[in-house]
C-alpha positions in Angstrom: 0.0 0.0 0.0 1.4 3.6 -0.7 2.6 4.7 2.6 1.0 7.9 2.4 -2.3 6.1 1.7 -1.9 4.2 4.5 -0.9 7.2 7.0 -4.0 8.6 6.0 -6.2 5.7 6.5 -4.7 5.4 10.4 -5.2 8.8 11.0 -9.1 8.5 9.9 -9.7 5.2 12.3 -8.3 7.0 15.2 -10.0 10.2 14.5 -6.1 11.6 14.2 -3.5 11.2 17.0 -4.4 13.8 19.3 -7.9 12.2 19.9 -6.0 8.6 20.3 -3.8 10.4 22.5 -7.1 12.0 24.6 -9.4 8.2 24.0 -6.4 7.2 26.5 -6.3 9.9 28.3 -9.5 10.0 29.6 -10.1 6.5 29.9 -12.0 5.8 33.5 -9.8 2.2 34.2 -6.5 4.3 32.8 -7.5 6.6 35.5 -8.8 4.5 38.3 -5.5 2.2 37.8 -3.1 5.4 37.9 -4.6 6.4 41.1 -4.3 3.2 43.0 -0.5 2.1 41.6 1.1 5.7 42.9 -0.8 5.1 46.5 0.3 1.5 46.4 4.1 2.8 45.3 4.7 5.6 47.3 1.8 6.0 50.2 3.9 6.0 53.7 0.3 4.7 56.0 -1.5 1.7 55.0 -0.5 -0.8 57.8 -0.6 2.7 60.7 -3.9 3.7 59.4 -5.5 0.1 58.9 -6.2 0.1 55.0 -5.8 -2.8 52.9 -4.9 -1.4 49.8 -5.0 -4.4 47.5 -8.3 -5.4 49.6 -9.8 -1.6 48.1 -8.4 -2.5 44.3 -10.2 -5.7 44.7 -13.6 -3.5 45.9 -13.6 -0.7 43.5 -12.1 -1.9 40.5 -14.7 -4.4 39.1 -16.8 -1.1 39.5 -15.0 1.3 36.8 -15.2 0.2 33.3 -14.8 2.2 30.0 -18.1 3.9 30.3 -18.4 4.8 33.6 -18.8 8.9 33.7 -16.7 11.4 35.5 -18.7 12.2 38.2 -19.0 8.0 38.7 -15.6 8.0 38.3 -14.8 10.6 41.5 -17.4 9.1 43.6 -15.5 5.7 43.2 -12.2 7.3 43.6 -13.5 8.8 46.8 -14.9 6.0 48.3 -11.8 4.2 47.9 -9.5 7.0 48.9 -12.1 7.1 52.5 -10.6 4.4 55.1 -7.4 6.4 54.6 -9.0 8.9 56.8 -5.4 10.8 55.7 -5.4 15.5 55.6 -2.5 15.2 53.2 -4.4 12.8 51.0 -6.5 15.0 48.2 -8.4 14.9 44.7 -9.3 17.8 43.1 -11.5 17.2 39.6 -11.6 20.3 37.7 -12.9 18.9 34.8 -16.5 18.4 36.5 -17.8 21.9 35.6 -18.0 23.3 39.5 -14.3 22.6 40.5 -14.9 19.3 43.1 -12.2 18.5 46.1 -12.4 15.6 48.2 -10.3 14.8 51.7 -10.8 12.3 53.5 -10.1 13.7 57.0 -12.5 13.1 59.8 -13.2 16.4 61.0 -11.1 17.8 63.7 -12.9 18.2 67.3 -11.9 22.0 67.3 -14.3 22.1 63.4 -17.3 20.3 65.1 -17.6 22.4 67.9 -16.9 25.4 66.2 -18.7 24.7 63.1 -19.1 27.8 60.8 -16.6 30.8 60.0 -18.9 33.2 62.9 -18.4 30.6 65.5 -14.2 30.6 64.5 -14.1 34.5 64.4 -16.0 34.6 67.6 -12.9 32.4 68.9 -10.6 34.6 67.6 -12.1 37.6 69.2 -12.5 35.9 72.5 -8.8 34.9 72.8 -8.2 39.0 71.8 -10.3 40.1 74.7 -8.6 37.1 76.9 -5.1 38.7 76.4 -6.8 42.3 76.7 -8.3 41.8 79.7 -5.2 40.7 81.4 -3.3 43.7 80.1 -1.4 42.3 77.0 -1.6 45.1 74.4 -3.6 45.3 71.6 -2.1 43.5 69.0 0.9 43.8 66.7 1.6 42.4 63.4 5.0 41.4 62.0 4.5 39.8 58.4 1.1 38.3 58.1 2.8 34.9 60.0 3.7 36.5 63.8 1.4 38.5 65.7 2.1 39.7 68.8 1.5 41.5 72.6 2.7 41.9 76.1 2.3 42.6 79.7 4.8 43.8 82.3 6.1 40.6 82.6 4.3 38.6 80.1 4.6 38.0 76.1 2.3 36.5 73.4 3.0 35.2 70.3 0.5 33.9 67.3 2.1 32.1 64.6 -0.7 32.0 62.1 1.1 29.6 59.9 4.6 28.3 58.5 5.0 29.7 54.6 4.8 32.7 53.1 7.3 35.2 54.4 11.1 35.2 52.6 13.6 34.2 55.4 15.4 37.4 55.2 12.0 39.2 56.3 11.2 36.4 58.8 14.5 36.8 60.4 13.3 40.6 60.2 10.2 39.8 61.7 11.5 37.6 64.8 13.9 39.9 65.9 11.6 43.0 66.0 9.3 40.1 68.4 12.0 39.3 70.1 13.3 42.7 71.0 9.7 43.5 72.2 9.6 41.0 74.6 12.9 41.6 76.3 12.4 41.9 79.7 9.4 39.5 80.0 9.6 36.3 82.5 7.9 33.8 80.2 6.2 33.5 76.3 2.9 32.3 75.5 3.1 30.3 71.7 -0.3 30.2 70.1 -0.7 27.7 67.0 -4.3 26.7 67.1 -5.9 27.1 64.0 -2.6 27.0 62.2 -3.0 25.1 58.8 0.9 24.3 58.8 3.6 25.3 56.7 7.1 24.1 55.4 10.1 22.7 57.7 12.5 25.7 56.6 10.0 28.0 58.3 9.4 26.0 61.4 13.2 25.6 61.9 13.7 29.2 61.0 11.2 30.3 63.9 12.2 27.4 66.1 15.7 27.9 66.5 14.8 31.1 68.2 14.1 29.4 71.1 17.2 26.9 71.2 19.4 26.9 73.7 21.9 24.2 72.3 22.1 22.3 68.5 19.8 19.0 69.0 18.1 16.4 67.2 14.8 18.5 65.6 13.5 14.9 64.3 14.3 12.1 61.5 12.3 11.6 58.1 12.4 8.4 55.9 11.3 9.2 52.2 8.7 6.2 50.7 10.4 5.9 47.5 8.6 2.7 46.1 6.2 -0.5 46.8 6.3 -2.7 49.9 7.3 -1.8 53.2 10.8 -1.8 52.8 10.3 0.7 50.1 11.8 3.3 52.3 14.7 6.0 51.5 17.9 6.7 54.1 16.8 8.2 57.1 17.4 11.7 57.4 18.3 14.0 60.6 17.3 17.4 60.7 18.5 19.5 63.7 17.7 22.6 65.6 20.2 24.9 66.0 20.4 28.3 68.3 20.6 31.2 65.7 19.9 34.9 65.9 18.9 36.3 69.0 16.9 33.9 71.3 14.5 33.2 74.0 15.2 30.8 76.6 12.3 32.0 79.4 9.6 29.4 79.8 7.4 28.7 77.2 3.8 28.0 77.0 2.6 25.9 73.5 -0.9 26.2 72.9 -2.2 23.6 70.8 -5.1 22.0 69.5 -6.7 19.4 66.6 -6.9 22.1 64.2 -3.2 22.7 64.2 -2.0 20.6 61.4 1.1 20.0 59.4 4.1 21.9 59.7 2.2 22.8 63.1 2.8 19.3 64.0 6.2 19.4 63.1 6.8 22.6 65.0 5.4 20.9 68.2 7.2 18.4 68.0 10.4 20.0 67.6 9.7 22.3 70.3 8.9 19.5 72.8 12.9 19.0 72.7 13.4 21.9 74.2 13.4 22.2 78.0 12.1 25.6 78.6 8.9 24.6 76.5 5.3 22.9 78.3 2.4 21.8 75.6 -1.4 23.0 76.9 -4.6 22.0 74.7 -5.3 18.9 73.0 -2.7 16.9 71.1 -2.3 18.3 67.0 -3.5 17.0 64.1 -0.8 14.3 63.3 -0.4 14.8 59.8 3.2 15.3 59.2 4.3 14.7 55.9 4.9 16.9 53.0 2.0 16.0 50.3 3.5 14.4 47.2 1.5 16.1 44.4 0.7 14.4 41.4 -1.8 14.3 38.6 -4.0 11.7 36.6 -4.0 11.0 32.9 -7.3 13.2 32.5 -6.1 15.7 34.3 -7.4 15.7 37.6 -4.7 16.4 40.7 -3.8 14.4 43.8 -1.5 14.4 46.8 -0.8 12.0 49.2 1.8 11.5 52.0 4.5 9.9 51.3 7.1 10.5 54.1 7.4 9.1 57.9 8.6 11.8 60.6 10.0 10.5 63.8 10.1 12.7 67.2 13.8 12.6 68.5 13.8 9.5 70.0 12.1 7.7 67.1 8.5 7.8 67.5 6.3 8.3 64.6 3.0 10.3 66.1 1.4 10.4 62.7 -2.4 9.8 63.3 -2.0 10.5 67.0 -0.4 14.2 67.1 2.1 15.7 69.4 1.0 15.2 73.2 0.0 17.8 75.8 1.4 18.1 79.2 -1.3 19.7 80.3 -4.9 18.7 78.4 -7.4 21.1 78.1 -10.1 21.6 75.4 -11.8 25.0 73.8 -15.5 24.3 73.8 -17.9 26.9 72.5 -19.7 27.3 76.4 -16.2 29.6 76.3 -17.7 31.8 74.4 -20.4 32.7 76.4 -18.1 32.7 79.6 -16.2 35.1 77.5 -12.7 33.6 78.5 -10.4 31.7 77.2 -9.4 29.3 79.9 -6.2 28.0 77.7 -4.6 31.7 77.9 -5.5 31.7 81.4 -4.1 28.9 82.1 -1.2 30.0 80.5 -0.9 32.9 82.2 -1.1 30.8 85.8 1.7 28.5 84.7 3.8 31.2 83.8 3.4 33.3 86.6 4.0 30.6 88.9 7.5 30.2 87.5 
């Protein structure tokens, strides 16, 4: 046959490459399969967080075939993704008109008892007026990441999260904090409600308050299937830098601090200056391995360990309090926040 005869008679049964190319593409087993091979490959959790992987390939797959739709598609996908009860683990389907996102996260404690943005802002304002009515300033912002106040003998400090200040202005930003609180006899460290951050920013705000270089935690990096799959471990450490604070510290902490807030807990809990109040964090630790599907949609998952100091892995769990005590919305019509005051107590009493 004349070759270009025959070019052209390919390009007319596939409709020409590029829709090959798309047929592929957007194939709903392509896609399903994809999914589950990079969770089976690189997902750090399924023995910690009780999933059977292979057991959920086995469930879902028979249910995907080449005409099941998009929105089928996601709601399989979801289902599927839902024992791993994971915050890092995400699917975001653009494709299906109104942009959808699914996590499969159990809501923190913190989220159902304050359950709508009001009920949060009213939090917000409450620990304001906590602080105000025991003479800590109005507040003081340094970047959108430290806010700030003091007593007499007193300081405050809200880190709202961990990203989104250059390190030459955080270093800025700390040292203008840091200067405003000389002279106090103790810190209080908020990070409830913080969504978390990256591990440059939590070392860079945590080696503020080191008094020596130590063991900030290890990491192992799941690089491919089976549970031996595992990179080197890695040791970060904390080291003094800049000018620091070595008064006591109070860490105020909750279920709604997640991530890099994690990370920051338990990094600080190595320090000996420093004594956790609230609820235990989130315990989601890793960084979140993006990636995206043959049709376009995007997913992360987490795909690294974190180990405390001495080698324990509190993903799941979160960092542990030494002193428990839970925000519940009767605070707000008590119009204190008895964390803060707690705070407060403890610190005074040193």
């Amino acid at each position: 046959m004349n070759h270009r005869i025959l070019f052209l008679t390919i390009g007319f049964l596939c409709s020409g490459p590029i829709l090959c190319g798309a047929s592929k593409a957007t194939d709903p087993v392509e896609n399903f399969e994809a999914l589950w091979n990079m969770l089976n490959q690189r997902y750090a959790f399924f023995d910690l967080r009780g999933v059977d992987w292979k057991a959920q390939h086995e469930k879902y797959r028979p249910k995907v075939t080449k005409d099941t739709t998009d929105e089928e598609l996601f709601g399989l996908l979801c289902e599927m993704l839902k024992p791993l009860k994971d915050g890092h683990v995400n699917l975001k389907a653009k494709s299906l008109g109104k942009k959808k996102t699914y996590n499969p996260e159990e809501s923190p404690r913190f989220f159902e008892e304050f359950n709508n943005s009001k009920l949060e802002k009213q939090f917000e304002e409450l620990v304001r007026k906590t602080l105000r009515d025991n003479d800590l300033g109005e507040l003081k912002n340094s970047t959108d990441l430290l806010v700030y106040s003091r007593n007499k003998d007193l300081g405050y400090l809200l880190i709202t999260e961990f990203e989104g200040a250059r390190p030459k202005k955080l270093d800025a930003a700390l040292d203008k904090v840091l200067a405003f609180m000389d002279g106090t006899k103790g810190l209080i460290i908020d990070i409830r409600l913080n969504p978390g951050g990256t591990d440059q920013c939590v070392y860079q705000i945590a080696s503020r308050f080191a008094d020596k270089k130590r063991v900030g935690h290890h990491r192992k990096t799941k690089t491919k299937t089976g549970p031996d799959g595992f990179a080197e471990l890695k040791t970060r450490y904390l080291n003094p830098h800049g000018d620091t604070y070595l008064k006591p510290i109070i860490l105020l902490t909750h279920d709604a601090s997640f991530s890099g807030a994690d990370v920051f807990a338990m990094v600080m809990t190595e320090l000996p200056q420093v004594t956790l109040v609230g609820e235990p964090t989130n315990g989601i630790f890793s960084n979140m391995l993006e990636k995206k599907l043959p049709n376009g949609w995007k997913y992360t998952l987490s795909f690294q360990v974190y180990y405390s100091a001495d080698m324990t892995c509190y993903e799941g769990q979160g960092i542990p309090v030494d002193i428990p005590m839970k925000n519940m919305r009767s605070d707000l019509e008590k119009g204190e926040d008895p964390l803060i005051l707690k705070a407060l107590e403890l610190l005074s009493d040193k």
